[in-house]
C-alpha positions in Angstrom: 77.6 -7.7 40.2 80.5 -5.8 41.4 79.6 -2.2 43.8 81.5 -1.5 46.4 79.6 0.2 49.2 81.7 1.4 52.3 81.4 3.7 55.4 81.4 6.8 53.1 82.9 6.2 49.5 80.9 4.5 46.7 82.7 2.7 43.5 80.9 2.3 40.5 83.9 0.4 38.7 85.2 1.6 35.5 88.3 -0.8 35.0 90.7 1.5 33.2 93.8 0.0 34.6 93.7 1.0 38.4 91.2 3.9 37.9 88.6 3.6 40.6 85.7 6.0 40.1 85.1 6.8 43.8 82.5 9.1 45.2 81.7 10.2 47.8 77.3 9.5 49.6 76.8 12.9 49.1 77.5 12.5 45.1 76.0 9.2 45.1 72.2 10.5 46.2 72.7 13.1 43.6 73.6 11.5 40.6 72.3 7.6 41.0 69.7 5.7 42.7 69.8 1.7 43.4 67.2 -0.6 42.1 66.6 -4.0 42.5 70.7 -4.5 42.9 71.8 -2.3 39.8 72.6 1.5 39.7 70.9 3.7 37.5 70.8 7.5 36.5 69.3 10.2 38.2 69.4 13.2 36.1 68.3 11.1 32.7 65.8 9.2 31.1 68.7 6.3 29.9 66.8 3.0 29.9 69.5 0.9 31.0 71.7 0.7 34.3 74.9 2.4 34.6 77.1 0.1 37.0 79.8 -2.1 36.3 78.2 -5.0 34.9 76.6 -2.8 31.8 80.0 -0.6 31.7 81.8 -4.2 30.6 78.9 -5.4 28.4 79.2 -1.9 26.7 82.8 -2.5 26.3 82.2 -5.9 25.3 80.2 -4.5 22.7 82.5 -1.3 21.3 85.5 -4.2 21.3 83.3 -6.1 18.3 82.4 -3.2 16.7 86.5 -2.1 16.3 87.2 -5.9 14.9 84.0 -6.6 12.4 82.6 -3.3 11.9 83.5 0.6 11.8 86.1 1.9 13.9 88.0 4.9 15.1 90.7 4.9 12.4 89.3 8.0 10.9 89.0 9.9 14.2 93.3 8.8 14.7 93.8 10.1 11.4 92.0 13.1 11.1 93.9 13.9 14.6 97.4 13.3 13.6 96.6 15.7 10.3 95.6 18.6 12.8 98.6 18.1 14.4 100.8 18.2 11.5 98.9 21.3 10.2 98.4 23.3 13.1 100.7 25.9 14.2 99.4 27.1 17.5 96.4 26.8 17.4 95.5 23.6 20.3 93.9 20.2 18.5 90.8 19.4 20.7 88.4 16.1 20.5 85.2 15.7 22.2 83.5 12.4 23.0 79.9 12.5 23.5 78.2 10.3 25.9 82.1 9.1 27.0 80.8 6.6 29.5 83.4 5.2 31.9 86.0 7.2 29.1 87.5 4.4 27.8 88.1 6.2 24.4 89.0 9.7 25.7 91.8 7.9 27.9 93.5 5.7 25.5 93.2 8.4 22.5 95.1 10.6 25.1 97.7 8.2 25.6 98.3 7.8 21.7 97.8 11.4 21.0 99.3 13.4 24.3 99.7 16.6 21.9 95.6 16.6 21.8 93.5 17.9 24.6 90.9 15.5 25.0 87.0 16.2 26.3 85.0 13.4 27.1 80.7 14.9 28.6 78.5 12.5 29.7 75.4 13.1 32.4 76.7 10.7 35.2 79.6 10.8 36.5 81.3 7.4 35.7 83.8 8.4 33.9 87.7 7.5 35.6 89.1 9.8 37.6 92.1 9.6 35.3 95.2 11.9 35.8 96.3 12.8 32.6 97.5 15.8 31.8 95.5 16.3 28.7 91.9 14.9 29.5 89.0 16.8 30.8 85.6 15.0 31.8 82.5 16.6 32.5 79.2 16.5 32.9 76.5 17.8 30.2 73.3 16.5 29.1 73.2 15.7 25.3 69.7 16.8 25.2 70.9 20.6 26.0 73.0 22.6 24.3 76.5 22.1 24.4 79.1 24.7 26.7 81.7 24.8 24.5 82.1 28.0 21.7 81.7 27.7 17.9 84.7 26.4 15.8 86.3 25.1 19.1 87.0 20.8 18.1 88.6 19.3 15.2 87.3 16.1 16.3 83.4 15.0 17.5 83.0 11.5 18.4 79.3 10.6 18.9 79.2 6.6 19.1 76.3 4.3 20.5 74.4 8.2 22.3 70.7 7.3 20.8 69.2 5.9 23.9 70.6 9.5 26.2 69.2 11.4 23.0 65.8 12.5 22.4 66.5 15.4 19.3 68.9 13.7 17.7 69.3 17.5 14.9 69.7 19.2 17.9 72.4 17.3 18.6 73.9 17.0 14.9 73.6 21.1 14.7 75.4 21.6 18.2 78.1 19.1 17.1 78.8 21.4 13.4 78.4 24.4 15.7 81.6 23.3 17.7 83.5 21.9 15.2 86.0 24.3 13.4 86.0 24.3 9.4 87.2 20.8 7.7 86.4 19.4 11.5 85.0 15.8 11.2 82.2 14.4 13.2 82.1 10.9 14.2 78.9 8.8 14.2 78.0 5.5 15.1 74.5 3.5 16.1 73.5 -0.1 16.2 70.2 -0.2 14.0 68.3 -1.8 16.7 67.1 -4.1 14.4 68.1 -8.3 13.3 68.0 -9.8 10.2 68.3 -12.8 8.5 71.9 -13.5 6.0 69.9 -15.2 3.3 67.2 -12.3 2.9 64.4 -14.2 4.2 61.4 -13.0 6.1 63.0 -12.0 9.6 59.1 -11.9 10.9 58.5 -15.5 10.3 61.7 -16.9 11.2 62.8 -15.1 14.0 59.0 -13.6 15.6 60.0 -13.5 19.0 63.0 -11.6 18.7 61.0 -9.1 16.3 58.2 -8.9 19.1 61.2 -7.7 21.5 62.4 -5.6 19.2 59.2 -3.8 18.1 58.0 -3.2 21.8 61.1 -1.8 23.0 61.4 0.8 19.8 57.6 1.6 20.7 58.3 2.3 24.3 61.5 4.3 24.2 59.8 6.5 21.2 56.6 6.6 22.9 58.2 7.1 27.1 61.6 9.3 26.3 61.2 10.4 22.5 63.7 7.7 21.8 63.6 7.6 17.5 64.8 4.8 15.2 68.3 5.3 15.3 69.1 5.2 11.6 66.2 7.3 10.2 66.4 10.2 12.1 70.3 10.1 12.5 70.8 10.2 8.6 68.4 12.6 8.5 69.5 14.9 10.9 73.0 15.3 9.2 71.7 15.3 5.6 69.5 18.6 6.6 72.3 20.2 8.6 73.6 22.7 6.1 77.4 23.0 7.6 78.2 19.4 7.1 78.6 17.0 4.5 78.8 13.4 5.0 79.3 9.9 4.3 76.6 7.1 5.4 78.3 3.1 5.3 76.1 0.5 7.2 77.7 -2.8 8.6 76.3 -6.2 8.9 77.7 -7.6 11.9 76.7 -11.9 12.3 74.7 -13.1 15.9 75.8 -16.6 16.8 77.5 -19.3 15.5 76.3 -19.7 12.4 79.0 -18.6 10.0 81.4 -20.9 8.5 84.7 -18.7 8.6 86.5 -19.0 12.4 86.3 -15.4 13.0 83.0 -14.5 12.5 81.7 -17.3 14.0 83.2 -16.0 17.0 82.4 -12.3 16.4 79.0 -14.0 16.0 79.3 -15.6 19.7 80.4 -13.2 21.8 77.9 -10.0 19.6 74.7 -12.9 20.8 76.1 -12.8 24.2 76.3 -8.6 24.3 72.6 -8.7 23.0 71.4 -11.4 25.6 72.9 -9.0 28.4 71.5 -5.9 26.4 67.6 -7.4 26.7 68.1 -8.2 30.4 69.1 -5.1 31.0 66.1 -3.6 29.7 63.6 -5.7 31.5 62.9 -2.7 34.2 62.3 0.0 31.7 59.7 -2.5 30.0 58.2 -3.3 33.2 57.5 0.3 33.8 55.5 0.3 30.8 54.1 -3.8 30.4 53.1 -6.8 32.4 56.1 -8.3 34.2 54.6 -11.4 32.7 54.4 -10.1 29.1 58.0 -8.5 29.7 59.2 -11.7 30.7 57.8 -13.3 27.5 59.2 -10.8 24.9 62.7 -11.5 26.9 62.9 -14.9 27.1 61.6 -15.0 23.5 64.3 -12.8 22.3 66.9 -14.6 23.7 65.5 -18.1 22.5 65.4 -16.6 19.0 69.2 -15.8 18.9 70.1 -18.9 20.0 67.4 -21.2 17.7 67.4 -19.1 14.7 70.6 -19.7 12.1 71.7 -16.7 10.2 70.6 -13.8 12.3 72.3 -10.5 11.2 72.2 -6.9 13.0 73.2 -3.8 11.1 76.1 -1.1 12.4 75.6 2.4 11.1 78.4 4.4 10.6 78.0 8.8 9.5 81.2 10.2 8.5 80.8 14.1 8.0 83.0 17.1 7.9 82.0 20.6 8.9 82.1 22.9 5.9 
């Protein structure tokens, strides 16, 4: 694990190029506490660590999801056509839950016309310098700062576990968003299955154990919903938006024949491995260490013993009207 302590500055890590996130004690006590060697959030109920190690299994993760599954083409797209359409009127994005900004800071690099937002409710975002990107800090559960009809662009990708109303959430996003604005919506199902259509419960039990706990906890602990249910939902009764629903199956392990995928497959079973150990203290708050350490350790057996798991990528495409 890499955190840099020193006599009075603190660096959580984001590697954007040289951007260094460094704070200051005083910010650190405020915004994150250490426990058992990884840094986690103060202000939320987020499950999972928010240092450096999870930062680059999250990007790990988003860098999949651009090759084998949905992307941010339609986010570019929908940019460049506000730009060539607008008179004087600034073209504004907004990334929800922005992380360590990754997104907001290479979007703004492409697209230095647009004036970039990136909220999250820790700061560990980069302290990036450029000209047309604003961090800050809101909490996704509360209502959002900005006016009505104020982006062209919303980019809500991978937010579930900082959310607990997700139509909140969908109806602040359409508030914001000016007329023919597009929001941007992406969740991992939480959820495996098996390529040939066979019973996931009998060949793969363990990692359906895992599963099934964790989606009890979070809903039962934080208010934490199945992602896909209550996200479709949530946009199909918001009156000002129309949408799109796709759904991506996305291979774990080595399994498939073609090259690619067999190496999409490799490197998505490694981001789930390091997504189940970094739950372990949220479960232990909630189970026997013992039981914890079985659901685990029987996940991860499971994606490595069990041929043609599968997870699903869900992707919601809507535009304010």
């Amino acid at each position: 694990m890499t955190i840099d302590i020193r006599p009075s500055i603190f660096s959580v890590g984001s590697e954007l190029g040289d951007n260094r996130i460094l704070l200051t004690c005083d910010e650190v006590s405020l915004y994150f506490e250490l426990r058992n060697g990884r840094l986690w959030s103060l202000s939320s109920t987020y499950p999972l660590p928010v240092d450096m190690p999870e930062q680059t299994r999250q990007r790990e993760h988003c860098a999949l999801l651009r090759i084998a599954g949905p992307n941010d083409t339609d986010c570019f797209m929908e940019l460049e056509r506000c730009l060539a359409s607008s008179l004087r009127e600034p073209v504004r994005a907004l990334d929800m839950g922005t992380g360590c900004g990754e997104w907001v800071v290479n979007m703004a690099v492409a697209l230095p016309e647009v004036h970039f937002y990136g909220i999250d409710i820790v700061p560990i975002f980069t302290r990036c310098a450029l000209p047309n990107v604003r961090f800050e800090l809101q909490d996704l559960n509360d209502d959002l700062y900005y006016p009505d009809q104020h982006m062209d662009v919303v980019r809500a990708h991978d937010v579930s576990l900082g959310v607990e109303r997700f139509p909140n959430l969908i109806s602040e996003a359409a508030r914001i968003l000016k007329y023919g604005g597009v929001l941007s919506i992406c969740e991992w199902q939480r959820c495996i299955h098996i390529n040939d259509g066979s019973d996931i419960a009998i060949r793969a039990p363990k990692a359906c154990a895992f599963l099934m706990a964790l989606t009890q906890h979070l809903h039962v602990n934080y208010g934490i919903s199945p992602v896909v249910s209550s996200v479709k939902v949530a946009i199909e009764q918001e009156p000002n938006l129309a949408a799109l629903h796709h759904e991506f199956s996305i291979p774990i392990g080595d399994w498939p024949v073609d090259a690619f995928m067999r190496s999409v497959g490799t490197r998505y079973r490694q981001v789930l491995v390091g997504y189940a150990i970094a739950m372990i203290p949220f479960l232990t708050r909630v189970l026997r260490a013992e039981d914890v350490d079985d659901l685990v350790g029987g996940f991860i057996s499971d994606l490595y013993y069990v041929r043609g798991l599968s997870t699903t990528y869900y992707s919601g495409y809507a535009i304010r009207i």
